[in-house]
N, C-alpha and C positions, 0 to 999 in steps of 0.2 A: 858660363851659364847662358848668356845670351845665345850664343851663336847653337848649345843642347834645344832653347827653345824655338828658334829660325829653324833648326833641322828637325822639328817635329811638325812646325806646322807646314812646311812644306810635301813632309811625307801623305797629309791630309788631303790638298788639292787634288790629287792623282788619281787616287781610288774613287771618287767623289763625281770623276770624269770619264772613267776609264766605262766600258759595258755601256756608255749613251752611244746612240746612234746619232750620226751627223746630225740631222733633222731635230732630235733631242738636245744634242751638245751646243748646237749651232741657236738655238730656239731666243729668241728675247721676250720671255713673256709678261718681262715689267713693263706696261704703258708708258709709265716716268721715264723709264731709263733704256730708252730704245735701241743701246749699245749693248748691253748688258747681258752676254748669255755665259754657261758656263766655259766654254773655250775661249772667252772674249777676257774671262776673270785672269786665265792663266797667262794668256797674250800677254794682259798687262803686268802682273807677278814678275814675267821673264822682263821687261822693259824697266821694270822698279829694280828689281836684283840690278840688272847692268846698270842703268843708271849709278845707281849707289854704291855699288860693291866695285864692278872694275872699274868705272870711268872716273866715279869721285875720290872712293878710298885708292885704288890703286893708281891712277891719272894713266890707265891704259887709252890709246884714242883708237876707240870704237863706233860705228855709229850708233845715236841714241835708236833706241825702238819708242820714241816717245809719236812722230812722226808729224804732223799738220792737224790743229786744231786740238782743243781741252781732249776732245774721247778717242782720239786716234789711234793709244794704245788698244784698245779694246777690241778696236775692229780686227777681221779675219779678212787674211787675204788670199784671193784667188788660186785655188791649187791646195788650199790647207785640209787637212783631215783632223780628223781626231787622234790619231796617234803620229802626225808630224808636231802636231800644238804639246801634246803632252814628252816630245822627244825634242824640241825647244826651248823648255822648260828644265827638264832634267839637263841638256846642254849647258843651261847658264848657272847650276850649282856647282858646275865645275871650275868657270870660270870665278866664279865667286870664290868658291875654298883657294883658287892660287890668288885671287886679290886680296886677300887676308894672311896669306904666308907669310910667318915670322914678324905681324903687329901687334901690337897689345893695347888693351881697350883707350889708352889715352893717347895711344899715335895720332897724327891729327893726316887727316885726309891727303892727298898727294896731288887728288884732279882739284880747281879751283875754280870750277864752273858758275859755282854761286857768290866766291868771295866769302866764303865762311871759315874755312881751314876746321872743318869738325872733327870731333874726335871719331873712332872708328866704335866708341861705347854707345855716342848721340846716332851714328848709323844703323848697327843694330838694333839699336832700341825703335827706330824708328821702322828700320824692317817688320822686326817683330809684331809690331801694332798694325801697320799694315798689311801685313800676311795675313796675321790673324783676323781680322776686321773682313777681307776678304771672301776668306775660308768661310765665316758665318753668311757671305751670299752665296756662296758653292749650296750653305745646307739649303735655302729656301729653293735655287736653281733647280736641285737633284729632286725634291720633294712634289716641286711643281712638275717636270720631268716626267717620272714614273711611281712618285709615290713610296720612294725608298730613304730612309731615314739613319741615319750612320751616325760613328764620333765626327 
């Protein structure tokens, strides 16, 4: 069940992104949150998925995408577009589906980055709210953007 609702909310993010032009995608128009744009959301997504899915559930060693300082994920990097950000993203559900190959929700994690040994149930759950949490500043992004309103 977990992993029907991680795969729906990431089918969200994409379209949400997809038809902005750079200048829109790229845009920060939170004062507060001067990281924060809609391609900035998905950077980070792909950094949480690896994170969590290969490096901790699977103990694949990858580098983190978390990078130098609290917002680092967030940031875009030189050369990025809007359909590299959104085809780095879809990249890391791949990775993800073979770091969950043949576990079940009470396997306990493999990488041991934090010293928690969590279950792969506490992962997902944790994706879950995370994605989804996300996903609702995708809606204010896109709104503020062009005024387009979606699920």
């Amino acid at each position: 069940m977990l992993t029907d609702f991680l795969t729906f909310l990431r089918l969200t993010p994409v379209p949400k992104v997809e038809g902005l032009s750079w200048a829109d995608a790229s845009a920060t128009p939170i004062p507060t949150s001067p990281v924060v744009s809609a391609l900035g959301v998905l950077r980070h997504l792909t950094a949480v998925e690896r994170w969590w899915l290969s490096i901790e559930v699977d103990g694949v060693e990858l580098p983190s995408l978390w990078g130098e300082g609290a917002d680092a994920s967030w940031r875009l990097h030189e050369g990025d577009r809007v359909e590299s950000v959104i085809a780095e993203y879809r990249a890391e559900w791949e990775r993800s589906a073979q770091a969950l190959e043949g576990l079940g929700p009470d396997d306990r994690t493999r990488g041991d980055h934090d010293g928690n040994g969590r279950t792969v149930r506490w992962v997902l759950a944790h994706l879950v709210q995370e994605t989804g949490r996300h996903v609702g500043h995708l809606d204010f992004l896109r709104e503020l953007a062009d005024g387009e309103e979606g699920d």
